[in-house]
N, C-alpha and C positions, 0 to 999 in steps of 0.2 A: 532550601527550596530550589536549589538549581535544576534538580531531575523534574520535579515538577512544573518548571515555567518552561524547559526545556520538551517538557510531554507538550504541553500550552501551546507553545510554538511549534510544535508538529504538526500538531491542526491545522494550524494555519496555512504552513506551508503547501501541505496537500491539498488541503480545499484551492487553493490557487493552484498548484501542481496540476492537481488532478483537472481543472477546468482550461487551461493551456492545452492539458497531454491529449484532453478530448478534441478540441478543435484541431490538434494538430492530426488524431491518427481516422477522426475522420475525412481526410482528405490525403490521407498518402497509406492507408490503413495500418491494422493492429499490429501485425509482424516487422513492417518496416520502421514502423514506430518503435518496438520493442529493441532490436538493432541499434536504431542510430540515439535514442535516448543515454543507452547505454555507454558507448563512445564517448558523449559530450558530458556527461555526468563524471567520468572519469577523467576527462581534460579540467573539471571544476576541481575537481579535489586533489589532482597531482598538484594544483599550482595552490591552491591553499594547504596542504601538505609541506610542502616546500617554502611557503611563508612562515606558517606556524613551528614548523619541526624542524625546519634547515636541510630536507634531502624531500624528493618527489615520491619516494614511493618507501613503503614500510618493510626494507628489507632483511632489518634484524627478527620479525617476528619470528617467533617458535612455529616448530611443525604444528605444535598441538591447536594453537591457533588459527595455523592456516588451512588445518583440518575441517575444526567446529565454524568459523568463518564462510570456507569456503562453502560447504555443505551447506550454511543458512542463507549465501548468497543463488544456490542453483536452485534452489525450493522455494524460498520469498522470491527471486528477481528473475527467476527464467520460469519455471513452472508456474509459479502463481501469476507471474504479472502477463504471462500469456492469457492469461481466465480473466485478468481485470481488465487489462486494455481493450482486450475486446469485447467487455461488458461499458467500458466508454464507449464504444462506436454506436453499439446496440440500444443503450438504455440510458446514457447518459451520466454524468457523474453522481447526480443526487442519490439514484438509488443505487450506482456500483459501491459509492460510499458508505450508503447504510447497510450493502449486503456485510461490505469490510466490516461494521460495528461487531459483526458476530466475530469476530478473531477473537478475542480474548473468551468466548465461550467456550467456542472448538478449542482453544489451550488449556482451558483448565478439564472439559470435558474429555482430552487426550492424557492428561496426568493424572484424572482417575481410572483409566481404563489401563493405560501402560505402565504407572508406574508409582499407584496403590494411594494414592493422593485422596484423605478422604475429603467428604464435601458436606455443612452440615442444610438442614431442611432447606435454613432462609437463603443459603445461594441457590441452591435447587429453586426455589421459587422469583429468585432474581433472575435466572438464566429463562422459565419457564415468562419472565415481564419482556425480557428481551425478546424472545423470538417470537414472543406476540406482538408487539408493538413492530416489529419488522414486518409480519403476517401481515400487520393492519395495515401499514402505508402500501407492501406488495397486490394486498388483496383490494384496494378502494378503486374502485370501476374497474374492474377487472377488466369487464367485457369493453369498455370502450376501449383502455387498455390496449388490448390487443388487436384490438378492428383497427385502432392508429398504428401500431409497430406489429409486424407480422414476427419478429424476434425477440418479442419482452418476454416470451419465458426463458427462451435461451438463452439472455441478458442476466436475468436475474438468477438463472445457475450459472454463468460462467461468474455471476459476483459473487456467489457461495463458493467457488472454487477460488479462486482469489484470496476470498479469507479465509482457507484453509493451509493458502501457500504462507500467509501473511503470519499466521500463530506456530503454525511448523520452522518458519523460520527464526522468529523470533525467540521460539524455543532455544535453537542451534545457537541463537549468536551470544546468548547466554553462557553460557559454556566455554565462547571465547573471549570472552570480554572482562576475564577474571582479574584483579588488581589495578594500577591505574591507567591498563593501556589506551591509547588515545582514541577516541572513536572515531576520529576521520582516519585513520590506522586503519581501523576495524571496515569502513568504510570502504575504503579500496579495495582492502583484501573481497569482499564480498562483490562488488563491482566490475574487478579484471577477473575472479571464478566465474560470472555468471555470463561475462562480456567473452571469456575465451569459448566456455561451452555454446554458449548460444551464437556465436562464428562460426566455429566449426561444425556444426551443424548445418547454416547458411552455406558454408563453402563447398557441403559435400551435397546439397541439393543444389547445389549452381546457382543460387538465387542474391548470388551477392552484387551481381553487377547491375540488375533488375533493381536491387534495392537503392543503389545509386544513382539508376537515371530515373524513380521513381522520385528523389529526394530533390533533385535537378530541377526538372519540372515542378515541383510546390514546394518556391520559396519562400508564400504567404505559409505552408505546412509544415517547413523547415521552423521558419520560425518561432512558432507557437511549440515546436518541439524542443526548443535552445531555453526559452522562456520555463517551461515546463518541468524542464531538465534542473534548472536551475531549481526552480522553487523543489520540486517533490525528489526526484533520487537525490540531490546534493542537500539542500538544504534542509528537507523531512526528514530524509533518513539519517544525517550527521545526528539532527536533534534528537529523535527516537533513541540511535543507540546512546546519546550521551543520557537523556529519559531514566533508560533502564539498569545503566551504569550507576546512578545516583541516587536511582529511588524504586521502590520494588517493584515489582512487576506489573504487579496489581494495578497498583496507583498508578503506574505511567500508562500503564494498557485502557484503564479510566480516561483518562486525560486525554491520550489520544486518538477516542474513538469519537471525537465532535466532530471532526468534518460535514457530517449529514446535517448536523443541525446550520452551519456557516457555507452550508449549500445550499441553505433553501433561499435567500435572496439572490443568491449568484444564480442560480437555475433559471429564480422567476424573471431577472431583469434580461443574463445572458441568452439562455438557449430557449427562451418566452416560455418555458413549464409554466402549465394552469395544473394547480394542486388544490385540494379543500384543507379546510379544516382539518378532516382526519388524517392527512397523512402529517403533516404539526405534532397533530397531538399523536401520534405514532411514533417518530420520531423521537418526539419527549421522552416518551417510554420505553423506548427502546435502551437510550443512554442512558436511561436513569436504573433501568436495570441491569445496562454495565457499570454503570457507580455502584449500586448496591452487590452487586456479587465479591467487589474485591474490598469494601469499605466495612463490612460487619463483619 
């Protein structure tokens, strides 16, 4: 059961992760967020690396690894989490979490289309519970919805882009994670690919020194990003890849799509969300139709 208490503990992690990284990056915003997260999450794991393993950084790995790795850390952690963090700023974690539920859709709906994966009715009908139960919590007061946040649709797509970065990557890191390599290993490798691309980038818009004194000035924003840091890239993402190292795909992509559910009290008490009934029970149904697509 390790891969599955390990999926368990995913959830959790991000449900706090994710409720730090928002208060953090709204107040020093998404991009500068996405930067220094990155940094601090690789300062967590060179030094548990080097606890666990006896050396800071995984440098006997194979090319082939630092290939599939790399590639799952620049499309989960720089492409996607540019779509999700700033669907925190926008929307909030409850629903950028429940857009995430749909990762495991888009991956199994991406291995039928690319690479002949067949699917029978009842998942077909499990994926068609899921995106209704997501419709439902998305679609409930629409309109007031939107009269309060002039960016909940733009939220709630940049959180379908998010989980689209999140199952593409997951996909890749599959690939790399073959036999008993360690997944704080696997960790880094995908942390210093995503942490170099998305620098070099910063460094050739000039925007790196701006991201400094923007970090300078909010060190109530700093914080909540160190905190943040801690719980969802270091500690979520160790447990996910150990997750899916241990236990199939399915099952762990199951497991750790609860966050939405272990966000609805954090939302209501944290960031005061007034939600009904139906978004509960959307919710419900949502996960429950990521249970049943990978459990029959």
């Amino acid at each position: 059961m390790i891969g599955e208490l390990a999926a368990l503990a995913t959830s959790l992690a991000f449900s706090f992760g994710s409720t730090f990284l928002t208060l953090g990056g709204r107040r020093v915003g998404s991009m500068v967020l996405n930067r220094t997260r990155l940094l601090i999450a690789i300062g967590f794991l060179s030094i548990t690396h080097w606890i666990v393993l006896g050396f800071p950084f995984p440098v006997h790995a194979e090319p082939n690894r630092w290939l599939w790795l790399g590639l799952s850390g620049v499309v989960g952690l720089v492409l996607g989490d540019i779509f999700l963090f700033q669907a925190f700023v926008w929307i909030g974690p409850r629903l950028s979490m429940l857009m995430m539920s749909l990762a495991p859709i888009i991956a199994a709906l991406l291995a039928w289309v690319f690479l002949g994966e067949q699917m029978r009715m009842v998942q077909v009908l499990a994926m068609l519970m899921t995106v209704g139960g997501v419709a439902w919590v998305v679609l409930e007061r629409n309109g007031s919805n939107k009269a309060a946040n002039p960016d909940y649709t733009r939220g709630i797509l940049y959180g379908l882009g998010g989980a689209l970065g999140q199952a593409g990557g997951l996909v890749l890191a599959k690939n790399g994670l073959g036999g008993d390599f360690s997944p704080i290993s696997a960790n880094i490798i995908r942390m210093t690919t995503a942490a170099l691309v998305l620098w070099t980038i910063t460094f050739i818009q000039r925007q790196a020194k701006s991201t400094v004194q923007t970090i300078y000035k909010n060190r109530r924003g700093f914080m909540f990003i160190v905190l943040g840091s801690f719980a969802g890239p270091f500690l979520g993402v160790s447990f996910s890849l150990l997750a899916i190292q241990h236990a199939e795909v399915g099952v762990a992509s199951t497991l750790m799509a609860l966050p939405p559910i272990f966000l609805l009290p954090i939302s209501y008490f944290v960031f005061k969300e007034r939600f009904g009934w139906g978004a509960i029970v959307g919710t419900l149904v949502a996960i429950a139709g990521v249970a049943l697509l990978f459990w029959v």
